[in-house]
Residue frames as qw, qx, qy, qz and C-alpha x, y, z in Angstrom:
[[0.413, -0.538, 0.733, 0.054, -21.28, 16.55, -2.14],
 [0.313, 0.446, -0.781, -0.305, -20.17, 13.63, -4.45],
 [0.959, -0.044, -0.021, -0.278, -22.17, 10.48, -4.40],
 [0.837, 0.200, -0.381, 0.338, -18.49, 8.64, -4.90],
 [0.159, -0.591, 0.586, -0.530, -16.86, 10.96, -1.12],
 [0.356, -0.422, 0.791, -0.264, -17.12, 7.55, 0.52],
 [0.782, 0.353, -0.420, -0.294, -17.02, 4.83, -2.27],
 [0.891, -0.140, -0.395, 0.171, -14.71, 3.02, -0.61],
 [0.489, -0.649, 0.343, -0.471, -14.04, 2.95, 2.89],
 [0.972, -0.013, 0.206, -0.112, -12.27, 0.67, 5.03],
 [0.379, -0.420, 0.744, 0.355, -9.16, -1.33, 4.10],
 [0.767, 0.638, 0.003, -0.070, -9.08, -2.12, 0.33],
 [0.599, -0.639, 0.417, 0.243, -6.11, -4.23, -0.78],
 [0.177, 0.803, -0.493, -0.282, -3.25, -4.26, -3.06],
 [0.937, -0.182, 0.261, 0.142, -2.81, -7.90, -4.54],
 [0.095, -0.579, 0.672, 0.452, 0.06, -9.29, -5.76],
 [0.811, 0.326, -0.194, -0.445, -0.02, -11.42, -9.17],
 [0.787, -0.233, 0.566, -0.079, 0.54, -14.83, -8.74],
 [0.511, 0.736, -0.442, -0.052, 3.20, -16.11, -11.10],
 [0.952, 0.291, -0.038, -0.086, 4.40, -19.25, -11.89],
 [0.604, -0.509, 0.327, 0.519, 8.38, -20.58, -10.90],
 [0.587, 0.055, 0.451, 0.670, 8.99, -19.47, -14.65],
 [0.027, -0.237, 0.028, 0.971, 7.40, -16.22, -14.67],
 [0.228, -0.350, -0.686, -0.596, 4.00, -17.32, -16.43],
 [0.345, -0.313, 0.370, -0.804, 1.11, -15.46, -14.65],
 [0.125, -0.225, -0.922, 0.289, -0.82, -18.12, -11.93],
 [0.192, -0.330, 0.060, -0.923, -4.16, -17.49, -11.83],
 [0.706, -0.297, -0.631, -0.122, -5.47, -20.24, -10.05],
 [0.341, -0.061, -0.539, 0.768, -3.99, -18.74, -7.28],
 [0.387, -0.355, -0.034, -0.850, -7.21, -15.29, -7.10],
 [0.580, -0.436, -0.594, -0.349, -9.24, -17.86, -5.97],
 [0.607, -0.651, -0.399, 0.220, -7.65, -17.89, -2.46],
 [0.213, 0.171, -0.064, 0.960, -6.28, -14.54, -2.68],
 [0.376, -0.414, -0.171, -0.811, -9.62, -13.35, -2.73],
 [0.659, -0.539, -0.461, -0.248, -10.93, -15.56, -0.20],
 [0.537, -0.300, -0.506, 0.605, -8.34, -14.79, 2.05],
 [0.185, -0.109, 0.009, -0.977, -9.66, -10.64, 1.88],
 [0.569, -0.452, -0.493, -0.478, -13.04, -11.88, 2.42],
 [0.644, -0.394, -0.615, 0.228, -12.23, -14.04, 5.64],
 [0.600, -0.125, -0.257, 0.747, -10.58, -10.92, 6.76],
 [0.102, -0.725, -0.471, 0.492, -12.96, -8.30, 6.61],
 [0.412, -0.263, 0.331, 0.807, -11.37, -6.33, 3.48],
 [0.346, 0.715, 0.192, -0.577, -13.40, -3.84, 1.50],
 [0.719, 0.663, -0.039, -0.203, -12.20, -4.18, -2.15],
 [0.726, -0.282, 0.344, 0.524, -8.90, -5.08, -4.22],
 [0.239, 0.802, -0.388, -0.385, -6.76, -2.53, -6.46],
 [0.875, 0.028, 0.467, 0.123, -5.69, -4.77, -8.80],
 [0.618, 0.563, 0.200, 0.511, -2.62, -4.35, -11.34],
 [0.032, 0.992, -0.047, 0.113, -1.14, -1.59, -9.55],
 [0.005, 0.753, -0.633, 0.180, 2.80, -1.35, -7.76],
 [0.547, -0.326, 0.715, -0.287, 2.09, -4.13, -6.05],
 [0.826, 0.230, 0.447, -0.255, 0.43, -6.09, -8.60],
 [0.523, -0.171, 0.639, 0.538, 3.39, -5.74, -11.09],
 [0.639, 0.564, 0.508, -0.122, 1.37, -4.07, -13.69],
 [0.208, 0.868, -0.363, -0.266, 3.84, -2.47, -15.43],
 [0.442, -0.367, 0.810, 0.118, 5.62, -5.69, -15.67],
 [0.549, 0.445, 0.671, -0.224, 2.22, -7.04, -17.63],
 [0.078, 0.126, -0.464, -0.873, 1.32, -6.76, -20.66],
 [0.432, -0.025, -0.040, -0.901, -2.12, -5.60, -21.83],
 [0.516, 0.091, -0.817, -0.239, -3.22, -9.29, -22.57],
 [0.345, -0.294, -0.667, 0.591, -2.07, -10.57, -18.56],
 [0.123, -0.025, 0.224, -0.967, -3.78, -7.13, -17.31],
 [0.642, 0.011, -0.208, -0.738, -6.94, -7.64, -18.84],
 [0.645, -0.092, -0.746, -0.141, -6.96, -11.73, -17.88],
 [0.371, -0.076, -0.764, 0.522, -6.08, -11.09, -14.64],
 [0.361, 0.005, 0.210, -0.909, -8.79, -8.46, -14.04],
 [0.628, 0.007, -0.703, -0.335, -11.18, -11.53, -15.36],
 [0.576, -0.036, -0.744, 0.337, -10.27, -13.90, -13.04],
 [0.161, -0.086, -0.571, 0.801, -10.52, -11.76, -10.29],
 [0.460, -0.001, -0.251, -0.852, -13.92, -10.83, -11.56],
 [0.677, -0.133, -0.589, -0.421, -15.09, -14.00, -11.66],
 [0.544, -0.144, -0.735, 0.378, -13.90, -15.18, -8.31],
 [0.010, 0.186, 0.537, -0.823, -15.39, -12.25, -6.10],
 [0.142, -0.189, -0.416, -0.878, -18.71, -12.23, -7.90],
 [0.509, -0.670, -0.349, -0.412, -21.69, -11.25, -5.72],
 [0.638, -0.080, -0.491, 0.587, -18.77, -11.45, -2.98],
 [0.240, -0.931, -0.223, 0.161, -18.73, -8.30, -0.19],
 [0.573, -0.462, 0.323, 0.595, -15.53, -7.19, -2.23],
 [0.500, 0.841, 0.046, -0.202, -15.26, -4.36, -4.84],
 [0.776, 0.177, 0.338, 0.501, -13.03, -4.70, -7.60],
 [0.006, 0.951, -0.058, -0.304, -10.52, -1.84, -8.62],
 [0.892, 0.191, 0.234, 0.336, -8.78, -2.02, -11.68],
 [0.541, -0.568, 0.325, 0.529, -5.41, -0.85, -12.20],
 [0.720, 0.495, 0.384, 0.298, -5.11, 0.40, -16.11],
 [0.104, -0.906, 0.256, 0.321, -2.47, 2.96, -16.07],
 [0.883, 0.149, 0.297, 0.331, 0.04, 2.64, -18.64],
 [0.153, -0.530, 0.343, 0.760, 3.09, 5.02, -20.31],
 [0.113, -0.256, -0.628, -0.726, 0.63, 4.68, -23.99],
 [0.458, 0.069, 0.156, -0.873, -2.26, 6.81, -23.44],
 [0.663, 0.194, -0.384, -0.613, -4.03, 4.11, -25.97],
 [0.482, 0.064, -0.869, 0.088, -3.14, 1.01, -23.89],
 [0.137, 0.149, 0.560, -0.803, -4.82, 2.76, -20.63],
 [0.597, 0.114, 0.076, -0.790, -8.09, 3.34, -22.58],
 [0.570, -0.013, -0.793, -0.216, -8.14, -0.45, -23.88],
 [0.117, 0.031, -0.823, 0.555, -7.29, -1.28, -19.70],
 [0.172, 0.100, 0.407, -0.891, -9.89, 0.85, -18.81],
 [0.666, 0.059, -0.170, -0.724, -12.79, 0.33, -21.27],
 [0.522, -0.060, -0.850, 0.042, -11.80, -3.58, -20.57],
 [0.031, 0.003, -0.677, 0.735, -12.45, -3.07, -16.81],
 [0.485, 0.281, 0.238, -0.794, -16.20, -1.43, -17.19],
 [0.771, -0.019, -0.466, -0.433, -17.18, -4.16, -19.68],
 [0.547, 0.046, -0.788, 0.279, -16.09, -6.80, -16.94],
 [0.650, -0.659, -0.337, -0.174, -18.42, -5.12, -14.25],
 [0.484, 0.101, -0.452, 0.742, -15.30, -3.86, -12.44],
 [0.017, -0.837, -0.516, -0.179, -16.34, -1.18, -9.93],
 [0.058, -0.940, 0.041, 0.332, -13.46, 1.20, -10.50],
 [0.753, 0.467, -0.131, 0.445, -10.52, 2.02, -12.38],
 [0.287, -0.894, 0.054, 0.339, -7.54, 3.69, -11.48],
 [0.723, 0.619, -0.001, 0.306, -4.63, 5.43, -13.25],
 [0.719, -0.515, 0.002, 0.467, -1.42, 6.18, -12.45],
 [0.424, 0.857, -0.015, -0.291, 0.38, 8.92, -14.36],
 [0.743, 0.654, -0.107, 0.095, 2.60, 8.38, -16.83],
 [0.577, -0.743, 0.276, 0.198, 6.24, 7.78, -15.90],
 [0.714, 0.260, 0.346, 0.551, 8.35, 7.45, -18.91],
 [0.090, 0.367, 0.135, 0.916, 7.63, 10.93, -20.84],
 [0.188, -0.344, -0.594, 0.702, 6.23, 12.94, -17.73],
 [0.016, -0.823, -0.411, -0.392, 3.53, 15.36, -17.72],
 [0.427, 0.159, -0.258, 0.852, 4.59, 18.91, -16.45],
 [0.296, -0.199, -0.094, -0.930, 1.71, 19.70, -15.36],
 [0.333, 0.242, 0.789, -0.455, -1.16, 19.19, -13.59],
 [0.658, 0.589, -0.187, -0.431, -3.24, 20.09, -17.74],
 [0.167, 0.560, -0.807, -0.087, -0.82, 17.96, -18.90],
 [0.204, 0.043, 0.885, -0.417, -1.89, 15.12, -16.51],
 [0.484, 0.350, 0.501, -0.626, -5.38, 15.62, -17.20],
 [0.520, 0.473, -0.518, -0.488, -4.81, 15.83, -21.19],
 [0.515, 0.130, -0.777, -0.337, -4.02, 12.25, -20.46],
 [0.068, -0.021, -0.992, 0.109, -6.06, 10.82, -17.92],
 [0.461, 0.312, 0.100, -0.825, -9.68, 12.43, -19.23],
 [0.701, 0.236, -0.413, -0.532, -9.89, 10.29, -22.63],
 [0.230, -0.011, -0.941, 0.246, -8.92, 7.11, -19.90],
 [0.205, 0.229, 0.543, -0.782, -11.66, 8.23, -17.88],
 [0.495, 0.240, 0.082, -0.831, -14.03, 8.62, -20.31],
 [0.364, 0.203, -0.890, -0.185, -13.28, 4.87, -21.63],
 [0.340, -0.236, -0.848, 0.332, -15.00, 3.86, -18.10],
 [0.112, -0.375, -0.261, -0.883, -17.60, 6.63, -18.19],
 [0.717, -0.379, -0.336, -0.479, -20.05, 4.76, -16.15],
 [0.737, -0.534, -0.361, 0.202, -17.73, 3.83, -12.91],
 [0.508, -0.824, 0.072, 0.241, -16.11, 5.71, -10.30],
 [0.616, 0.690, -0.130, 0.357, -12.76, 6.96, -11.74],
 [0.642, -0.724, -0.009, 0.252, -9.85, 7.28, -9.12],
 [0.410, 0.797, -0.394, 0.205, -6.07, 9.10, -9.95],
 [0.758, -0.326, -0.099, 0.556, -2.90, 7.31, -8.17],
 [0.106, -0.940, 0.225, -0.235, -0.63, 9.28, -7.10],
 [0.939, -0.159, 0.049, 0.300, 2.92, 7.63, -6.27],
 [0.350, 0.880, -0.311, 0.080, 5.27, 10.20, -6.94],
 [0.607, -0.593, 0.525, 0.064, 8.05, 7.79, -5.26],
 [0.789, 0.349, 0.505, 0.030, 7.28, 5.52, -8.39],
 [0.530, 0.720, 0.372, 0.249, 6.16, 7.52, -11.16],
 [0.559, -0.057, 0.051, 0.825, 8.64, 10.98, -10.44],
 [0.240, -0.478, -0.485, -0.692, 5.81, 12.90, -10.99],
 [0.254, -0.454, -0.490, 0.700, 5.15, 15.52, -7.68],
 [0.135, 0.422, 0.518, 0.732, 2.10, 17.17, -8.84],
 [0.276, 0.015, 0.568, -0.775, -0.11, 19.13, -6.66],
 [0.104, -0.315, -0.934, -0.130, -3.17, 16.94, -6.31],
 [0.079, 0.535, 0.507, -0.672, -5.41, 19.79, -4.79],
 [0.107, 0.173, -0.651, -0.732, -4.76, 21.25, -8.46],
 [0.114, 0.076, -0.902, -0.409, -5.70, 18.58, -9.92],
 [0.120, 0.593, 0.784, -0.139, -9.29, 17.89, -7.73],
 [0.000, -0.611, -0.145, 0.778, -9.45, 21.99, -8.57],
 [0.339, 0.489, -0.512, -0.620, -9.38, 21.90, -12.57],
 [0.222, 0.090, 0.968, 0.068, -10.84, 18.29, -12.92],
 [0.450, 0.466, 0.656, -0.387, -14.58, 19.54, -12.69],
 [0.530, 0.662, -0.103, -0.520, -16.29, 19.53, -16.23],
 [0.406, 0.684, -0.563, -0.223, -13.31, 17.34, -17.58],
 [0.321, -0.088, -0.939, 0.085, -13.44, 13.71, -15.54],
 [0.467, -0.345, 0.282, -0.764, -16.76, 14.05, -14.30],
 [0.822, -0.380, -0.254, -0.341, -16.53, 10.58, -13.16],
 [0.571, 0.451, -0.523, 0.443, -14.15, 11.23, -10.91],
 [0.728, -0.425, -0.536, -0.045, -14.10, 9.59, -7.35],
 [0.455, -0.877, 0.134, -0.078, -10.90, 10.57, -5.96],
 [0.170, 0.619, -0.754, 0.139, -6.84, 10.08, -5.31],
 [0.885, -0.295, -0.183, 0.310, -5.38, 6.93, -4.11],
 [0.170, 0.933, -0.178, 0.260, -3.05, 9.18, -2.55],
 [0.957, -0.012, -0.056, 0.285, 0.45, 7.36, -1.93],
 [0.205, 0.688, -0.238, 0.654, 2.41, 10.18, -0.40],
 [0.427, -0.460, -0.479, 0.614, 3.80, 11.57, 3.04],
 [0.030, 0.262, -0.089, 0.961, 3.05, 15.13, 1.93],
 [0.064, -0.329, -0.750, 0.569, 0.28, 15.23, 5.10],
 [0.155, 0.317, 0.076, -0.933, -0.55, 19.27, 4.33],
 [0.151, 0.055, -0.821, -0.549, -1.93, 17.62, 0.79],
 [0.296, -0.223, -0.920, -0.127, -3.80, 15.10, 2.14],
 [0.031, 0.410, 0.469, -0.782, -5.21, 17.53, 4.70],
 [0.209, 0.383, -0.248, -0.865, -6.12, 19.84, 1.58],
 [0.334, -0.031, -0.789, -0.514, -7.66, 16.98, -0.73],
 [0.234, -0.539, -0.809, 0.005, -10.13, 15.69, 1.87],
 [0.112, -0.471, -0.349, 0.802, -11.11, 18.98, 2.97],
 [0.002, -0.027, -0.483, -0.875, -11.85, 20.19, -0.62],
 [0.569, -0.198, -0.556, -0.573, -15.77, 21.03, -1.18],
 [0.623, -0.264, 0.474, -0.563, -16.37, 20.03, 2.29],
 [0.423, -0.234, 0.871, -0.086, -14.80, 16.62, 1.54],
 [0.651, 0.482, -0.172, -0.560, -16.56, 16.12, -1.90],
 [0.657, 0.453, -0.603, -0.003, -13.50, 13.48, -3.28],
 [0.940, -0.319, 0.069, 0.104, -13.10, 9.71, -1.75],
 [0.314, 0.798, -0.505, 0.096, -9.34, 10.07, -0.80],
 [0.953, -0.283, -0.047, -0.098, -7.57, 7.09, 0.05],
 [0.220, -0.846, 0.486, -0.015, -4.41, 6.37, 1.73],
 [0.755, 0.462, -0.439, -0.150, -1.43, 4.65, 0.55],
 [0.154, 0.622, -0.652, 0.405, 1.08, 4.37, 3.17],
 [0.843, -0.271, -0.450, -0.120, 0.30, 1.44, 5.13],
 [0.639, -0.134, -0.521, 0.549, 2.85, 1.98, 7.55],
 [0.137, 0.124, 0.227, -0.956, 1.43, 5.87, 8.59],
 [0.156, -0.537, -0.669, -0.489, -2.09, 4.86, 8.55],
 [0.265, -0.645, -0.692, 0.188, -2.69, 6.00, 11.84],
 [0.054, -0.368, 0.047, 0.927, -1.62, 9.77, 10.97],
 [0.127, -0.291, -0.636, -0.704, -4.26, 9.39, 7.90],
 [0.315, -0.566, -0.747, -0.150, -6.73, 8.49, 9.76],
 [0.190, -0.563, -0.318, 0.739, -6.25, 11.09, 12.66],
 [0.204, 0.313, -0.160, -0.914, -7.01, 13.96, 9.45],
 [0.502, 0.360, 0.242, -0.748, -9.85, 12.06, 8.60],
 [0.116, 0.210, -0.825, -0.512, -9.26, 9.24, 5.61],
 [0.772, -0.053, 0.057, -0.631, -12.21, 7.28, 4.86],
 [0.983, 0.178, -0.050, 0.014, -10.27, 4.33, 3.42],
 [0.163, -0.736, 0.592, 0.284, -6.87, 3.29, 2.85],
 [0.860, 0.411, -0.271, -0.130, -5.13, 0.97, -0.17],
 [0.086, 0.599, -0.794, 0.064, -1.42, -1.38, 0.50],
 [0.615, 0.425, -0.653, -0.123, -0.19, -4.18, 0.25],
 [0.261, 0.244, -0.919, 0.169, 0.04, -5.47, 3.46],
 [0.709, 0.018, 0.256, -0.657, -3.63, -5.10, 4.25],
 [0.733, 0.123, -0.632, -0.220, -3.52, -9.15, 1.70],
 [0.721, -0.044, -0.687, 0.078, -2.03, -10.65, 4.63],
 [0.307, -0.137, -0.726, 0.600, -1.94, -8.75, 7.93],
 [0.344, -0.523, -0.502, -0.597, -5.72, -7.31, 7.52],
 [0.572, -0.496, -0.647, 0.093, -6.21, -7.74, 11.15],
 [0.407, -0.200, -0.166, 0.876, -3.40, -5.49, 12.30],
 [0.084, 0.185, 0.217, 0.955, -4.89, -2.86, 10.79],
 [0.491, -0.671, -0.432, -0.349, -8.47, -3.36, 11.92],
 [0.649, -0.302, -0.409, 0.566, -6.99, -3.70, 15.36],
 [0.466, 0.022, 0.050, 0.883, -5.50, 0.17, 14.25],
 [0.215, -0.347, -0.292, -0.865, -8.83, 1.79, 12.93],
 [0.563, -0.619, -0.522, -0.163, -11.02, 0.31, 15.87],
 [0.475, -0.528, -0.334, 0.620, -8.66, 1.96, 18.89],
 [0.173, 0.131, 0.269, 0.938, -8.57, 5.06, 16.60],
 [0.346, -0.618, -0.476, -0.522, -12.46, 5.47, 16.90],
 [0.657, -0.618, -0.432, 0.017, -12.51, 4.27, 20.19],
 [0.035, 0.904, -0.048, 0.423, -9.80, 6.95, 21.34],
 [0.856, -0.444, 0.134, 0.229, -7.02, 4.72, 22.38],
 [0.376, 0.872, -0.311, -0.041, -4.14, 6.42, 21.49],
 [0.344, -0.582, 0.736, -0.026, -1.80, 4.82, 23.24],
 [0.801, 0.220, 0.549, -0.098, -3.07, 0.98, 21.67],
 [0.631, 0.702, 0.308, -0.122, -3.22, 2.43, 18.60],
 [0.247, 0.840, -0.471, -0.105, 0.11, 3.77, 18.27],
 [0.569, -0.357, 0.735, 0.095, 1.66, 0.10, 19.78],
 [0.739, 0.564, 0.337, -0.153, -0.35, -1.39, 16.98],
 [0.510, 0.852, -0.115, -0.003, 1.24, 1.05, 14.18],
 [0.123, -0.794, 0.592, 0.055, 4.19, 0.52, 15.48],
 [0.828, 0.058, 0.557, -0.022, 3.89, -3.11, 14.63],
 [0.623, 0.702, 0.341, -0.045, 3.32, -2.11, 11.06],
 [0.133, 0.920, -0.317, -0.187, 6.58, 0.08, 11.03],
 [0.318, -0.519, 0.786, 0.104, 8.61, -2.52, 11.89],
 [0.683, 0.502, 0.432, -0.309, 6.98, -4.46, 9.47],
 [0.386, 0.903, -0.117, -0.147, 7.65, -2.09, 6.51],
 [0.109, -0.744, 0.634, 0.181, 11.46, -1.86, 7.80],
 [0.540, -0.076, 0.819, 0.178, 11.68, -6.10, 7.45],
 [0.681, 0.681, 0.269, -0.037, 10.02, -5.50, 3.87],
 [0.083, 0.967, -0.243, 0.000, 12.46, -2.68, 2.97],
 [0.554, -0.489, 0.655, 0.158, 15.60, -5.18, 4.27],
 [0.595, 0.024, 0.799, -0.085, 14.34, -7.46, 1.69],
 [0.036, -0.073, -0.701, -0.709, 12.90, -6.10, -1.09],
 [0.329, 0.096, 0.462, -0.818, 9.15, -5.18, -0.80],
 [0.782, 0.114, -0.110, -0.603, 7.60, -6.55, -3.66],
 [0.530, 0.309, -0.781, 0.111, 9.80, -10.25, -3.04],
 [0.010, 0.167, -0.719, 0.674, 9.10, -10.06, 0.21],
 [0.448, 0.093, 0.201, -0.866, 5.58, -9.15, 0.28],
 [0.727, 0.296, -0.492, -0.377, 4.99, -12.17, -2.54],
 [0.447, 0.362, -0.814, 0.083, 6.79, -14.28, -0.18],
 [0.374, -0.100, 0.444, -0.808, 4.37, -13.77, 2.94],
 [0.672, 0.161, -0.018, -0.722, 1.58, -14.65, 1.14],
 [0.745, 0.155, -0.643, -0.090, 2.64, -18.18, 0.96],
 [0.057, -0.096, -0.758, 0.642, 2.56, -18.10, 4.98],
 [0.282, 0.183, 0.448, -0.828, -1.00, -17.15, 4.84],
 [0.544, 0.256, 0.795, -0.079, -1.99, -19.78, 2.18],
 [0.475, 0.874, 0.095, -0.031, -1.89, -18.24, -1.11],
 [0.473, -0.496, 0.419, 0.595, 1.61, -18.36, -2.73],
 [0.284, 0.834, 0.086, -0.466, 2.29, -16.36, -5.05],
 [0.809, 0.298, 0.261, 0.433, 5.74, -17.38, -6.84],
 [0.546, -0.142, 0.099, 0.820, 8.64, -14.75, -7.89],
 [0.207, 0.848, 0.062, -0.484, 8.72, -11.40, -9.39],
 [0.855, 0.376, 0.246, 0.258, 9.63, -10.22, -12.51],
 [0.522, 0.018, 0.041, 0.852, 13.17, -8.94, -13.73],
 [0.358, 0.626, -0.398, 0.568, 14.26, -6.15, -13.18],
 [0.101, -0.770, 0.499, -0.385, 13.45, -7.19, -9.62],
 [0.592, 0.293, -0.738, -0.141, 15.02, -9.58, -8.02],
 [0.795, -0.221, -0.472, -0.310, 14.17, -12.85, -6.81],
 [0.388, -0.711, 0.474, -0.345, 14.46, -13.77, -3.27],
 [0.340, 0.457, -0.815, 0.103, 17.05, -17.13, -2.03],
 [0.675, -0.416, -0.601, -0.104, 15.81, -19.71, -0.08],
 [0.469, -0.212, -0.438, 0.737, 18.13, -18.06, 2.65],
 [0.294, -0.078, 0.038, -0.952, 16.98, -14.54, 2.46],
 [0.643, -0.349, -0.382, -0.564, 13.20, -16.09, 2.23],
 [0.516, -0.183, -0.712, 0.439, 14.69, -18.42, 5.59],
 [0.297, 0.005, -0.194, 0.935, 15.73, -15.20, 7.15],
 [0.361, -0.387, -0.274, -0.803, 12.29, -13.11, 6.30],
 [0.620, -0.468, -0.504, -0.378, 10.10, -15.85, 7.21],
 [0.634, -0.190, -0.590, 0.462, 11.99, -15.83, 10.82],
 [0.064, 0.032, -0.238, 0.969, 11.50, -11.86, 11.61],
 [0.571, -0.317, -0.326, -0.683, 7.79, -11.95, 9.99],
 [0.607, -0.442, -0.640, -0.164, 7.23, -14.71, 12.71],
 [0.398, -0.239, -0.495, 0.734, 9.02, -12.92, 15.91],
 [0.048, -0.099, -0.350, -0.930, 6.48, -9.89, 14.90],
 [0.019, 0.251, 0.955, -0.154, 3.53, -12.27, 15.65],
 [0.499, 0.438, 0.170, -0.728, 0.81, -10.45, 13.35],
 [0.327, 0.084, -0.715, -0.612, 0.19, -12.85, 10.95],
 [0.647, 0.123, 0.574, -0.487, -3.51, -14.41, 12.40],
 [0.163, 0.036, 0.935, 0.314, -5.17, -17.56, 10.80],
 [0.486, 0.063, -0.243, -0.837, -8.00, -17.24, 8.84],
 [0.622, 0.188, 0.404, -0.644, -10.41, -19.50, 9.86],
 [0.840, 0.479, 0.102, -0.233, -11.37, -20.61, 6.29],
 [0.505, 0.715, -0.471, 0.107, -8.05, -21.03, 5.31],
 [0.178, -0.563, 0.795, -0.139, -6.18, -23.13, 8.08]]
């Protein structure tokens, strides 16, 4: 079995980048991002992925913000996962070989979403020489086909990897195809760390067996989810679905709203404000943000953090 089948375990979150009323990235903000995942029990942060706008970024912002966030969780109980996908094969291996000089302790990559790969070869053709940029940590594939358009089989992909990313860890795997996700942690008697994306179906992951899961709203409602994986052990179904059901209705008030506007706007209830997104999406009104903050509070999962109130 794989020394990296349960790298990370545990809730591992999705920040958002903290950006400035005029769109200039904010990093003074990581500092209590990160401490607010600490107070809260959180296992690591993907950084620069969907959530983190990294497509928005440019290579420059990527690579500072992966810094920053470096510097602010160092010797912390919080691994660092850097986000260095990109549509140029040759901007991913900068991302990536940045990351592993910065002591990161993963990368991921997302595939390509401009000119597609048709293939699961294809795929690999370009996220091997990324991989080998970061030779010396844990190497993870996203998966997002919702995103990227790109509905590859991932069983494939853990099937024809060996020999060709052999520091590969495992999928963030950001699908509802279940059967998949069945199939990828099963591989090799569970060889590859798969990790779930869906934040609002965690408790169907976890029932086949996840070790971990990645999203976005693990930054600010971290409890909920403990709350989700502790009646899950303890073989409260009935808890455990009220719980999840928390989390749907969640989602839906995200979804109403705009998820990554929305999500950015939370995080300034929970002491860490983030500031707007960038174009193409768009920015939420003081009404709509009225309106949010008034469902997010009838909902009553946002808990204080200790350190933070």
């Amino acid at each position: 079995m794989s020394s990296y089948s349960r790298f990370l375990t545990g809730l591992v979150a999705a920040p958002h980048t903290a950006m400035h009323p005029d769109g200039r990235v904010n990093l003074a903000v990581i500092e209590k991002q990160a401490a607010r995942l600490i107070a809260d029990g959180v296992n690591g942060a993907f950084i620069c992925g969907s959530t983190g706008e990294g497509h928005s970024l440019t290579t420059t912002e990527r690579k500072q913000v992966a810094e920053r966030w470096r510097e602010v969780i160092n010797g912390a109980p919080l691994k660092l996962i850097v986000h260095a996908g990109h549509n140029s094969i040759e901007e991913a291996k900068i991302l990536s070989a940045h990351a592993q000089k910065i002591g990161a302790d993963a990368v991921s990559v997302m595939s390509p979403c401009y000119f597609k790969p048709a293939s699961v070869e294809d795929l690999l053709e370009f996220c091997a020489p990324v991989a080998k940029e970061c030779a010396s940590l844990p190497f993870y594939f996203y998966d997002i086909p919702a995103l990227t358009g790109v509905n590859l089989s991932m069983l494939e992909l853990l099937r024809k990897t060996d020999g060709r990313i052999p520091n590969l860890a495992g999928i963030k795997f950001t699908s509802t195809n279940f059967m998949s996700l069945q199939e990828c942690l099963e591989f090799e008697d569970g060889r590859f760390n798969i990790l779930f994306g869906c934040d609002e179906m965690l408790l169907s992951a976890l029932a086949l067996g996840v070790p971990g899961a990645v999203g976005s709203t693990y930054n600010y409602c971290a409890p909920l989810y403990h709350k989700i994986i502790a009646a899950h052990k303890a073989g409260d179904t009935a808890t455990a679905q009220a719980l999840q059901m928390k989390s749907v209705k969640l989602v839906q008030i995200l979804v109403q709203f705009g998820v990554l506007p929305a999500g950015k706007a939370i995080m300034s209830l929970v002491g860490a404000e983030c500031g707007p997104v960038r174009p193409p999406v768009r920015r939420l009104t003081e009404d709509q943000k009225t309106r949010l903050f008034r469902q997010i509070e009838a909902l009553d999962i946002l808990e204080k953090t200790p350190a933070l109130a």
